[in-house]
Residue, then its C-alpha position, 0 to 999 in steps of 0.5 A: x499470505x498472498x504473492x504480489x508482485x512489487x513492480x506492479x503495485x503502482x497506482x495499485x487500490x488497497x483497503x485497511x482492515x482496521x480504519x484509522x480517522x476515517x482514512x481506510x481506501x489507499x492507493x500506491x503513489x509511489x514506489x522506494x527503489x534501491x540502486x539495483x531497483x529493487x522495491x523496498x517501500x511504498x507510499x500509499x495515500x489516503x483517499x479521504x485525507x490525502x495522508x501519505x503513509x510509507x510502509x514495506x511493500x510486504x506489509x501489504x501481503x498480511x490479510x490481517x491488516x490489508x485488502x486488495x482493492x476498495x472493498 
């Protein structure tokens, strides 16, 4: 499992592992933050399709499932 720091996953690239409908380059659009600004969620958005997809930033951690980059 890799580290990452959520408060700079921002405009962050990342490639699915297993591509749904062609969509497998994402990047983070924008970050779910509680009242204490900590980062619960965030939004990715297909490159091809322009899809949002809002996932647990720690998700983005499972090298099974996510790149870091546009691979």
């Amino acid at each position: 499992m890799r580290r990452i720091n959520p408060n700079k996953l921002h405009l962050s690239k990342w490639t699915a592992r297993s591509p749904k409908n062609k969509e497998k380059h994402f990047l983070v659009v924008k970050l779910v933050k509680d009242d204490n600004d900590l980062v619960l969620q965030c939004v990715l958005e297909s490159i091809f399709s322009r899809r949002q997809l809002t996932l647990d930033w720690q998700a983005l951690k499972q090298e099974t499932d996510w790149l870091m980059g546009w691979k």
